[in-house]
C-alpha positions as a Markdown table, in Angstrom:
| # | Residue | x | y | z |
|---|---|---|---|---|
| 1 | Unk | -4.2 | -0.6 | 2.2 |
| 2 | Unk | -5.0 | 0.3 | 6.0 |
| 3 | Unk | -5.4 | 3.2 | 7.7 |
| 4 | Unk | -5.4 | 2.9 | 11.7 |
| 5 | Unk | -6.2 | -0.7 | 10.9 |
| 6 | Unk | -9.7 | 0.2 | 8.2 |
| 7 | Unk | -9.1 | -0.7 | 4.7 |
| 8 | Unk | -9.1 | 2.3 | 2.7 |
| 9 | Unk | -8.9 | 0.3 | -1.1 |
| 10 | Unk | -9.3 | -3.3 | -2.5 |
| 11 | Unk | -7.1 | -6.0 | -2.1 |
| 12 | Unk | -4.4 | -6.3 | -4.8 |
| 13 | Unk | -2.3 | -8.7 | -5.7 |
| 14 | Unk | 0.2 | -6.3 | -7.6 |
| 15 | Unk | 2.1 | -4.1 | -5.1 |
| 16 | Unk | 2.8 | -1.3 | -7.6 |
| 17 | Unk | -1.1 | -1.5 | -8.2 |
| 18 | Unk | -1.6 | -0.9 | -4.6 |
| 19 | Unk | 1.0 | 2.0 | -5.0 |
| 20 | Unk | -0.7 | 3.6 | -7.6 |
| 21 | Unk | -4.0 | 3.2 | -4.9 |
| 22 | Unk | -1.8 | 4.8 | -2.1 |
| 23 | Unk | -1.2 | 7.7 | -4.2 |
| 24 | Unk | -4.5 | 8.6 | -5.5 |
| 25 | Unk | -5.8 | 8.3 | -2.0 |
| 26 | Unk | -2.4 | 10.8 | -0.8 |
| 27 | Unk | -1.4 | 8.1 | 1.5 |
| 28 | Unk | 1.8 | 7.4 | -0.1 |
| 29 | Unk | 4.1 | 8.9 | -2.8 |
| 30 | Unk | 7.8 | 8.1 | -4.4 |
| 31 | Unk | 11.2 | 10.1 | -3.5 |
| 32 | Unk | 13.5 | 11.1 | -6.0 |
| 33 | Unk | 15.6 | 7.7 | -6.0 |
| 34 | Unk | 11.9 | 6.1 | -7.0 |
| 35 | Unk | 11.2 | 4.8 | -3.1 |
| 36 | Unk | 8.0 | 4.1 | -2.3 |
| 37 | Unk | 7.0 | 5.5 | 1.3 |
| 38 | Unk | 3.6 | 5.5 | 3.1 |
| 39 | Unk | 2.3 | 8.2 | 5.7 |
| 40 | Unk | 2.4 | 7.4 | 9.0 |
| 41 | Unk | -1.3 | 6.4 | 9.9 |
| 42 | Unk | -0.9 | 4.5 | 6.8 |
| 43 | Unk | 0.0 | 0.5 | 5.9 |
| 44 | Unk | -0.1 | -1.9 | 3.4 |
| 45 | Unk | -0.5 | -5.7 | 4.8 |
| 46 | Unk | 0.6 | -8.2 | 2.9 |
| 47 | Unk | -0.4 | -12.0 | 3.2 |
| 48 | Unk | 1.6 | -14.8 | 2.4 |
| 49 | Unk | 0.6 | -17.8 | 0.5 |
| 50 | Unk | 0.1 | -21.1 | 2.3 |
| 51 | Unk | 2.9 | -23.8 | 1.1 |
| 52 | Unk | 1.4 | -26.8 | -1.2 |
């Protein structure tokens, strides 16, 4: 999770894990159809893995 480019929580592998981060920290929240959305100042990067 990054906020203006600061990391506000661990890294997690699980994206509903960094959900439930988002949320405690009132970064993020779900709608009524269960989307997950993120404030504005607010991101969550995600890194690929390298190909064997």
């Amino acid at each position: 999770m990054l906020v203006f480019g600061i990391a506000r929580g661990p890294w997690r592998r699980d994206r509903r894990q960094a959900h439930r981060d988002a949320i405690e920290l009132d970064l993020g929240c779900y709608d009524e159809w269960g989307r997950f959305f993120l404030t504005v100042p607010a991101e969550i990067e995600v890194r690929r893995r390298a190909a064997a």
